[in-house]
C-alpha positions in Angstrom: 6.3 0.9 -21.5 8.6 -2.6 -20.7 11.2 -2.9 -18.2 13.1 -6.2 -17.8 11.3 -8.7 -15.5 13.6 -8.3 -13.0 12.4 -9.3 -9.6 11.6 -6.3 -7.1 9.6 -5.3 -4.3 8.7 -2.0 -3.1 8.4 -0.6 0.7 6.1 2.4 0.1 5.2 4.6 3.0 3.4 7.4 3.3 4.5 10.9 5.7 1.4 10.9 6.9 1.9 9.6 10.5 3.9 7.6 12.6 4.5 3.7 11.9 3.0 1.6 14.3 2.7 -2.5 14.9 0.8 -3.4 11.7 2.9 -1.5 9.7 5.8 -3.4 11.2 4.1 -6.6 10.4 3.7 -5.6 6.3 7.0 -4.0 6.0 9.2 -7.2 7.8 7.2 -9.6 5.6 7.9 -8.1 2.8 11.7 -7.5 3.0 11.6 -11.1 4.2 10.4 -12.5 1.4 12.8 -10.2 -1.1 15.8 -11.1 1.2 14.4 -15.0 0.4 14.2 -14.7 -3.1 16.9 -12.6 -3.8 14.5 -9.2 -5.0 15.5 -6.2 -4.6 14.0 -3.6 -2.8 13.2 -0.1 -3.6 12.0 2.4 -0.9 9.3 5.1 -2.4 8.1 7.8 -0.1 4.2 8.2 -1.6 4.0 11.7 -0.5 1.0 13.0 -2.8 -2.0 13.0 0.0 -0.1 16.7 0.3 -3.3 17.9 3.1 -2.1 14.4 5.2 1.6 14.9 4.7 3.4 15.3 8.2 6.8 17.6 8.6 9.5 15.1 9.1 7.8 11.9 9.1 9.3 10.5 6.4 12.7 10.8 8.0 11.2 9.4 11.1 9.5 6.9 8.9 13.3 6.0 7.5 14.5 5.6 11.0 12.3 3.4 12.5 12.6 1.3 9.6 16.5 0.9 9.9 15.8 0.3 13.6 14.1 -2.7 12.7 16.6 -3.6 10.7 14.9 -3.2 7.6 17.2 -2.0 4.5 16.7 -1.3 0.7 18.8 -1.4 -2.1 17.7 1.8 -3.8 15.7 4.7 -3.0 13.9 7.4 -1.1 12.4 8.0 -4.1 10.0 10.6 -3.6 7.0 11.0 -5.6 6.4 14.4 -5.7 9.5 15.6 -7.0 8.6 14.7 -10.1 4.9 15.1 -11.9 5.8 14.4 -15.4 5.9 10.3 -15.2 2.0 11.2 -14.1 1.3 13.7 -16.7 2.3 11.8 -19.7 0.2 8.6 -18.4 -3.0 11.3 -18.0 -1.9 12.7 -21.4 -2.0 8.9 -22.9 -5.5 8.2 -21.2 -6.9 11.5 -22.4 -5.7 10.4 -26.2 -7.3 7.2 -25.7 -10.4 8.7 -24.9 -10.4 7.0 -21.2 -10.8 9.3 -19.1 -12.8 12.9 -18.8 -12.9 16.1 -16.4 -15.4 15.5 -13.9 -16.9 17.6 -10.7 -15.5 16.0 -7.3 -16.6 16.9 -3.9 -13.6 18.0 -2.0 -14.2 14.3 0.4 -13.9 12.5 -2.5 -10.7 14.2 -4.2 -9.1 13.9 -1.0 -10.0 10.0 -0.9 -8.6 10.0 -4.4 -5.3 10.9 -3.3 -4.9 8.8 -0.1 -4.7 5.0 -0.3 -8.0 3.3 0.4 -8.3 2.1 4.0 -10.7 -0.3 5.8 -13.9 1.1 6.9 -14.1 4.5 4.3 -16.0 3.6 1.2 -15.3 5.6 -2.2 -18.9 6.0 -2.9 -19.7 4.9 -6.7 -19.9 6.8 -9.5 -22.2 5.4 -12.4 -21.4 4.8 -15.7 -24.7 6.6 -16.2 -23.2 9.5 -15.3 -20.9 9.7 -17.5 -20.1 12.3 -20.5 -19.9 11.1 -24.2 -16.5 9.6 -24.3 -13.7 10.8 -26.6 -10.0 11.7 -27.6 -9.0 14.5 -26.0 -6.2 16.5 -24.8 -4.9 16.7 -21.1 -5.7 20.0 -21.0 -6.7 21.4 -17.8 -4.2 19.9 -14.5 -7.1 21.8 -12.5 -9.4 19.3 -12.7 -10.6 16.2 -11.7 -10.8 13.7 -14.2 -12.2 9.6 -14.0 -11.3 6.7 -15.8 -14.1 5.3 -17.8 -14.3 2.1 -15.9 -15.0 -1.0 -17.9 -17.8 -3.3 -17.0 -16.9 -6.7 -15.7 -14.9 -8.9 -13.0 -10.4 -8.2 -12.9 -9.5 -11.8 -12.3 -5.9 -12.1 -10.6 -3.8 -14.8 -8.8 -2.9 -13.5 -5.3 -0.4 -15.1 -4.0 -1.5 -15.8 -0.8 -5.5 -15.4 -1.3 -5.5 -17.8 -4.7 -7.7 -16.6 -7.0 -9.5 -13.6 -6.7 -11.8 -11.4 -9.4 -13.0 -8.1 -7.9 -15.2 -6.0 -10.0 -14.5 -1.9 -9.7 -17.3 -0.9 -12.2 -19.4 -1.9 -9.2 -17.4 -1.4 -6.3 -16.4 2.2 -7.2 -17.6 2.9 -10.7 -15.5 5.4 -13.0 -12.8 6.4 -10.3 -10.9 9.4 -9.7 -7.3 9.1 -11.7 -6.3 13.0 -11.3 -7.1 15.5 -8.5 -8.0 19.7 -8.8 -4.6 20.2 -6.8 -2.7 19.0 -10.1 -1.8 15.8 -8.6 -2.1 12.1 -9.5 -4.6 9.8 -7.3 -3.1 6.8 -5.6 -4.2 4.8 -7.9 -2.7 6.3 -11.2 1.0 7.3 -9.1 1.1 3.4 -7.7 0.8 2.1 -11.2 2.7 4.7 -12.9 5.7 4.3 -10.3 5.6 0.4 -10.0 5.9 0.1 -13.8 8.7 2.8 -14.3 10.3 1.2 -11.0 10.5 -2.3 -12.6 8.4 -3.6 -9.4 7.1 -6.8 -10.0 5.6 -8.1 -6.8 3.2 -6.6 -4.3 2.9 -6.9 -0.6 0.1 -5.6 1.6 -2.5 -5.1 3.8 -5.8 -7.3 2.4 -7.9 -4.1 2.3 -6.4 -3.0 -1.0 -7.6 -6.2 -2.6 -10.0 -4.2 -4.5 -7.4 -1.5 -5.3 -5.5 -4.5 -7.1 -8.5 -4.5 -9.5 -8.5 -0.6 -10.3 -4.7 -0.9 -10.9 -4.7 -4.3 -13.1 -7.5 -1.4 -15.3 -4.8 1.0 -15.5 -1.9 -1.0 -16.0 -3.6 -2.5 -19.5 -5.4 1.0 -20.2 -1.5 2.5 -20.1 -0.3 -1.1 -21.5 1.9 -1.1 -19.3 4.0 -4.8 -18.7 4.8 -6.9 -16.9 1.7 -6.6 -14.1 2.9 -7.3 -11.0 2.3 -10.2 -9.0 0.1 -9.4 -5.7 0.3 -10.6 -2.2 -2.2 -9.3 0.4 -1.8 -10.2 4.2 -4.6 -10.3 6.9 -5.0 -7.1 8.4 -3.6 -6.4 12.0 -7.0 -5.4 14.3 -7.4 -4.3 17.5 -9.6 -6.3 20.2 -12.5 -4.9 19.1 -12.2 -6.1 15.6 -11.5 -2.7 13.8 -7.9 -1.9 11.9 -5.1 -1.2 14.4 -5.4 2.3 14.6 -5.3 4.9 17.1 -8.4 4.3 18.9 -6.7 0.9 20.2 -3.8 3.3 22.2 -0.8 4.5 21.5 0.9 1.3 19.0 3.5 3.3 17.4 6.6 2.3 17.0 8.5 5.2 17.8 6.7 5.4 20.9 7.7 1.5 22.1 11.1 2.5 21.3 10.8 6.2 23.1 10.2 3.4 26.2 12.7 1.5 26.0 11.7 -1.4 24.2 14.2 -3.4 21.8 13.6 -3.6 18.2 14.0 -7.7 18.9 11.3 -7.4 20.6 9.0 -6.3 18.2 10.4 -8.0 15.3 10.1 -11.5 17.9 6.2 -10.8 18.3 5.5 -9.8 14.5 7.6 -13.3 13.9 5.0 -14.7 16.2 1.4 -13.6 14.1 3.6 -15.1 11.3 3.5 -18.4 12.9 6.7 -18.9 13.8 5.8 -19.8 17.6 5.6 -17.6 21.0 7.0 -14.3 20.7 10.8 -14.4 21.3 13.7 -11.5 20.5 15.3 -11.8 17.3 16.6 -9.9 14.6 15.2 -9.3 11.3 17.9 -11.4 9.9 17.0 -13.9 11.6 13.3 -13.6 10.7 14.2 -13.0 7.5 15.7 -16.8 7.7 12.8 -18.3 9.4 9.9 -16.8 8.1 7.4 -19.0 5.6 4.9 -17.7 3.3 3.0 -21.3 4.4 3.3 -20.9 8.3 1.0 -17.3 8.3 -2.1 -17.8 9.7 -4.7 -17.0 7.5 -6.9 -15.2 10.0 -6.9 -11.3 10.9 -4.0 -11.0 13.8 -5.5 -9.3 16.8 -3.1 -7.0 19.5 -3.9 -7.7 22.3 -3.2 -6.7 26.3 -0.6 -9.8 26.3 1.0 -8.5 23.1 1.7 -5.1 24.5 2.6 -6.5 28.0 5.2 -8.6 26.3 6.8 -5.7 24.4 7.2 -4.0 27.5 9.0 -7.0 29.1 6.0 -7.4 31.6 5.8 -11.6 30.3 3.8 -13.3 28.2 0.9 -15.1 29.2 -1.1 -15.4 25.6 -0.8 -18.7 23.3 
């Protein structure tokens, strides 16, 4: 498969909760650096993680995002309304001899179809355990099935990281690529869409930098072209050093807006981790102008009491 090498990003949420400050951070970034570079933007909904999926949040997801400011130049695209794209790729794979059925626990096919996240661990699957390899057919949607993982390092420029070789065969071993619900994992949907999509460059959170080196696998087991160029941002943690999350309080967006609180605002302090100085309002247009690639701190961005007080027009007192 070859689409022209024109230059596009992708915002990809998932329905499966509420956007909150670190989202805010990934998703301005990278519509900043598309509006900069002239890219365009396609908006995906990556709806698969169907036991995760949450009535309505993707429309709430939609809303907060044009609250920011944020726009796209094509898209929702939906994932799930359409299998095929992920069939013929598993079909491919099978011929090749790449991939075979395997037994999943039910933890682990559900970790299959959610994107990895900081802090849960796709335990490792051996090549040891794996069947004679051969060409087969696609033949049963019902089951699991892992890619034969090759051995060895998947070196890749990042664009902010530099250099970077991460090794799946050790990291996860033969990972999932289909789950017993008849649904792509994240990894085989992300690859399949970005290549079909035309996307070319890749912004996100730093703990998929070893998702990176399962996708670079598919994209030359599929022979799929051009691979896309990665960036991966420090994560956005709360004080006591974990990923923003709930357990740090209530950091939704929809929730700062439920109160009152301006979209400036919060565009103003994610301008701020960027660099750009104290927080201050301003629109993403404006961000959009200001913001350099060279100006983020490379350090994990920690929300803090100050950050929250500011939102809520209580002052700022941090650096």
């Amino acid at each position: 498969m070859h689409r022209p090498a024109l230059a596009r990003t992708r915002l990809a949420p998932s329905p499966t909760g509420a956007l909150h400050l670190g989202n805010a951070r990934t998703f301005l970034v990278n519509w900043a650096l598309a509006r900069q570079r002239g890219q365009g933007v396609l908006l995906r909904i990556e709806d698969l993680d169907t036991p995760r999926v949450r009535a309505g949040a993707a429309e709430a997801t939609l809303d907060t995002l044009r609250w920011l400011g944020v726009d796209w130049d094509e898209g929702p695209v939906v994932q799930s309304h359409d299998l095929e794209p992920y069939r013929a790729a598993m079909r491919a794979l099978a011929g090749a001899g790449l991939v075979y059925p395997s037994a999943l626990t039910r933890g682990e096919a559900e970790a299959a179809a959610s994107a990895p996240q900081e802090g849960v661990h796709e335990a490792a699957f051996p090549s040891s355990l794996r069947p004679p390899l051969c060409p087969r057919g696609f033949d049963d949607e019902g089951a699991n099935w892992r890619l034969a993982t090759p051995p060895g390092p998947v070196a890749f420029h990042d664009e902010f990281r530099g250099p970077q070789a991460v090794d799946p065969s050790r990291s996860v071993g033969d990972f999932a690529v289909w789950t017993k619900r008849g649904q792509p994992s994240y990894q085989l949907a992300v690859v399949v869409d970005d290549a079909r999509q035309g996307v070319t460059h890749v912004v996100r959170g730093d703990d998929l930098v070893d998702s990176a080196g399962r996708q670079l696998i598919l994209y030359r087991a599929l022979a799929l072209t051009p691979e896309p160029s990665y960036l991966h941002l420090p994560l956005v943690r709360g004080q006591d050093g974990k990923r923003l999350a709930k357990r740090h309080g209530d950091t939704r967006l929809e929730s700062y807006r439920a109160a009152g609180v301006n979209a400036g605002r919060v565009v103003g302090l994610v301008a701020s981790w960027c660099g750009l100085g104290p927080p201050r309002p301003m629109g993403a247009l404006e961000f959009a102008a200001a913001f350099r690639l060279d100006k983020v701190p490379r350090q994990d961005i920690v929300f803090t009491r100050e950050h929250h007080a500011w939102l809520v027009e209580k002052g700022w007192s941090g650096p």
